[in-house]
C-alpha positions in Angstrom: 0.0 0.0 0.0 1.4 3.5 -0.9 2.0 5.9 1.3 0.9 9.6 0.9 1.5 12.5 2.8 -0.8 15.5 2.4 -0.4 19.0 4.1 -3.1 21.9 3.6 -4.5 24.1 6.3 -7.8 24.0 5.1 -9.6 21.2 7.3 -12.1 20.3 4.1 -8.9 20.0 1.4 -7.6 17.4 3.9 -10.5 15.4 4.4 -11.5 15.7 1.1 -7.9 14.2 0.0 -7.5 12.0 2.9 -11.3 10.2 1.6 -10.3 10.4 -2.1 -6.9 9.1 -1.8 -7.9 6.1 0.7 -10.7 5.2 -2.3 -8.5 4.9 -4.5 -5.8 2.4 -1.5 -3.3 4.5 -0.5 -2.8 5.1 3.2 -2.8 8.7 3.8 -1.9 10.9 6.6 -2.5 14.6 7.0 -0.8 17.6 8.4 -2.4 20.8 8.9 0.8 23.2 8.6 4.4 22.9 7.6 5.9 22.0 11.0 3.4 18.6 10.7 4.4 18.0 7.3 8.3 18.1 8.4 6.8 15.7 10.9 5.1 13.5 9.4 8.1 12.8 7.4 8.3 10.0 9.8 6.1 7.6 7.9 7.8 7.7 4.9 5.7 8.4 2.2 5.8 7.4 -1.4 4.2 11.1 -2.4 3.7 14.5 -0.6 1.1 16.7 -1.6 1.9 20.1 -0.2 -0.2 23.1 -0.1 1.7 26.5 -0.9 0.6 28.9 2.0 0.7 26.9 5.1 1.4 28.6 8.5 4.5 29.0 10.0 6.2 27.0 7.2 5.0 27.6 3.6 5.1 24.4 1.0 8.3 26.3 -0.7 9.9 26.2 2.3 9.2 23.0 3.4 10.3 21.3 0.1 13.6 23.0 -0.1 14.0 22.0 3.7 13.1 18.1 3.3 14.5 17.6 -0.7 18.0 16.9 0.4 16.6 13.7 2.4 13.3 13.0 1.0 13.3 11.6 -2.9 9.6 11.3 -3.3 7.7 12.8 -6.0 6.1 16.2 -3.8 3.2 18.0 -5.8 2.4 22.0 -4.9 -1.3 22.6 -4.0 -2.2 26.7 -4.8 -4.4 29.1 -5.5 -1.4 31.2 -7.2 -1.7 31.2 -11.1 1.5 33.6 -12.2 4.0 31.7 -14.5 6.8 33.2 -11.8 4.9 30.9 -8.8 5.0 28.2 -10.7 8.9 28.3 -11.7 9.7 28.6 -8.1 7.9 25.8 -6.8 10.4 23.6 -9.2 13.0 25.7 -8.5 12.3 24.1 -4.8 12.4 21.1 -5.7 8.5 20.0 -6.3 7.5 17.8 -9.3 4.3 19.4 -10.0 2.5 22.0 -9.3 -1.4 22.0 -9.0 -4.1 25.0 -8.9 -7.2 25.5 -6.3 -10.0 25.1 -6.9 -8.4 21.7 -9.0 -10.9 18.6 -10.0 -10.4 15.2 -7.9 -10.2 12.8 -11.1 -6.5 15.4 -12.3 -5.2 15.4 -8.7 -5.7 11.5 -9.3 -4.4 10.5 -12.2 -0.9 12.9 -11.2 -0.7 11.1 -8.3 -1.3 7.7 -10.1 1.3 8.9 -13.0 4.1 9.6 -10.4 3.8 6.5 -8.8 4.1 5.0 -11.9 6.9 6.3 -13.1 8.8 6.0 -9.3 8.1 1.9 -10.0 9.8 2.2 -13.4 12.8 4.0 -12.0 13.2 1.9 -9.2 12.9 -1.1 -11.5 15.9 0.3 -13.2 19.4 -0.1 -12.7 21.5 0.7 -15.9 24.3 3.5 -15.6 25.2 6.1 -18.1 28.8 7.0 -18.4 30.2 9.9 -21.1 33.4 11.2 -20.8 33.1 12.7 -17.0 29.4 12.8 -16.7 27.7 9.4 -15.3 24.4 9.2 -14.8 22.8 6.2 -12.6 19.7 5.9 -13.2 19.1 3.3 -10.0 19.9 6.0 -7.7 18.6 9.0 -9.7 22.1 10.6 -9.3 24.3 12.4 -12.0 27.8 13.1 -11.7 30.4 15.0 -12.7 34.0 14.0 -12.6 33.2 12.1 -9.8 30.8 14.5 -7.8 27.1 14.7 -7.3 26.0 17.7 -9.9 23.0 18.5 -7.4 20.3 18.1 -10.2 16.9 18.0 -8.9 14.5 15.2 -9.0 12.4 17.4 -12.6 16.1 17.9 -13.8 17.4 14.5 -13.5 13.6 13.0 -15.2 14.2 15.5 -18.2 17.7 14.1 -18.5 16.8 10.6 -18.5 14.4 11.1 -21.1 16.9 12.9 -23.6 19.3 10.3 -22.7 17.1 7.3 -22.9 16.2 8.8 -27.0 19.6 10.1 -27.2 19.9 11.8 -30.8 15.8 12.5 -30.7 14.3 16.0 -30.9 11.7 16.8 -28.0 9.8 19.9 -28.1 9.3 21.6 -25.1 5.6 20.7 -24.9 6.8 16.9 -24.8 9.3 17.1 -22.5 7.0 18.9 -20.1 4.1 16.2 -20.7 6.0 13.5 -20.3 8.3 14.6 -17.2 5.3 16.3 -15.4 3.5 12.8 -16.0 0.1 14.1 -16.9 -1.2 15.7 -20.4 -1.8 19.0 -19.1 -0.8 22.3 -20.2 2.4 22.5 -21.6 4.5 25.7 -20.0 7.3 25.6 -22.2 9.0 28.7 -20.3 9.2 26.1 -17.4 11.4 23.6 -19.4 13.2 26.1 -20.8 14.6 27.5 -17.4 15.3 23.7 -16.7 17.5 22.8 -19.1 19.3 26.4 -18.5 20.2 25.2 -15.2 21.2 21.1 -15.8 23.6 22.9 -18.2 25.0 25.2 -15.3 25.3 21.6 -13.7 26.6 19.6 -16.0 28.4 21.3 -19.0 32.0 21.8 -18.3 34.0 21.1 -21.3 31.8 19.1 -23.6 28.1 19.9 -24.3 25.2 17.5 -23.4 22.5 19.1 -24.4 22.3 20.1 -27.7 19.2 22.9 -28.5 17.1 22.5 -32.1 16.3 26.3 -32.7 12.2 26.6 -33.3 11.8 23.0 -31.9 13.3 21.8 -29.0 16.6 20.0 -27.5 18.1 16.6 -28.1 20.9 14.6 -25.6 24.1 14.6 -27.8 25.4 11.1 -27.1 
C-alpha cells in the first residue's frame, strides 16, 4: 500500500484528499501546517502533496527544507496562477504543481502517473557513463567528474528522457508532458529555465544538451 502525505490548512482540502486518496488504496496521513508535514516525514511516504501557503512554514519552504533527504515525488497545492509561482515551486524542488480550486479525477491520475513512473525507475538499474558525466539511473544521481551535480528530482527525469532517446528531438511541450507525467498544459518557459540550469550543472568542457532552434533539445550522445 502507498504511502501519501498531504499538508493543507484548510480542514475540508484534507478530508476531502485523505477520503479520495484512501478510495483509491493508498494510506494517507494529513498535516495541517508545515511543522506537521516536516513531521510526518516519519512515515515515509511514497508522495507528498503540499499546499503552498501553510502557517508558520510555507510548502516552498518545506520542500527545499526536506529535498536533500526525501526523494519522493512532492506535488504543490495553490491558489497562485503567475507563470513566476510556478517556476519557483520547481525551482524548490517540487515535481508538480497543481491549482485550487483543482478537479479530484487530475489530482488523481498525477498522483497515479508519479507513482508509476517511481516503480519504473526503481525497477531500473543501468548506468550512463560519457566522458566525466555518469548518470545512474538506480539511484537518480548524476555526476560529474566524480561528484554529485545537485540536479533535482524534474532535472534528473528531463535528462533521463533525452538520454534514454539520445539523438531525438523533443519539443518543449513533450518534454513537459511527459516529465510532469500528466497531459496537461504544456509551460514551455518552465522547461526552458530547466534545461538552463542542468547545463550550469553539467556542461564543463563538452556539451550535453544540444538545442534545435524553433523546436526543442536533443541529448548529444
Amino acid at each position: 500500500m502507498k504511502k501519501i502525505l498531504a499538508a493543507d490548512d484548510e480542514q475540508d482540502i484534507r478530508n476531502l484528499l485523505k477520503e479520495s486518496l484512501e478510495m483509491e488504496g493508498y494510506l494517507v496521513y494529513t498535516a495541517k501546517n508545515g511543522m506537521e508535514a516536516m513531521e510526518g516525514l516519519k512515515h515515509q511516504p511514497d508522495l507528498i502533496i503540499l499546499d503552498v501557503n501553510m502557517p508558520d512554514l510555507d510548502g516552498y519552504t518545506v520542500c527545499e527544507k526536506i529535498r536533500d533527504y526525501v526523494d519522493c515525488p512532492i506535488l504543490f497545492l495553490t491558489a497562485r496562477t503567475e507563470e513566476q509561482d510556478r517556476v519557483n515551486g520547481f525551482k524548490a524542488g517540487g515535481d508538480d504543481y497543481i491549482v485550487k480550486p483543482f478537479g479530484m479525477d487530475e489530482l488523481l491520475a498525477r498522483v497515479e502517473a508519479h507513482l508509476r513512473r517511481e516503480a519504473r525507475r526503481q525497477q531500473s538499474g543501468s548506468v550512463y557513463i560519457k566522458g566525466d558525466l555518469t548518470v545512474d539511473f538506480s539511484g537518480r544521481q548524476v555526476l560529474l567528474k566524480g561528484e554529485d551535480a545537485g540536479l533535482t528530482k524534474t532535472e534528473f527525469s528531463i535528462v533521463e528522457l533525452l538520454i534514454s532517446h539520445s539523438g531525438q528531438v523533443f519539443e518543449k511541450e513533450q518534454i513537459y508532458e511527459r516529465v510532469r507525467g500528466f497531459d496537461g498544459e504544456a509551460d514551455p518557459s518552465i522547461i526552458a529555465e530547466h534545461v538552463r540550469r542542468i547545463r550550469q550543472k553539467i556542461d564543463g568542457e563538452t556539451k550535453h544538451i544540444e538545442t534545435v532552434w524553433g523546436v526543442g533539445y536533443k541529448w548529444i550522445g
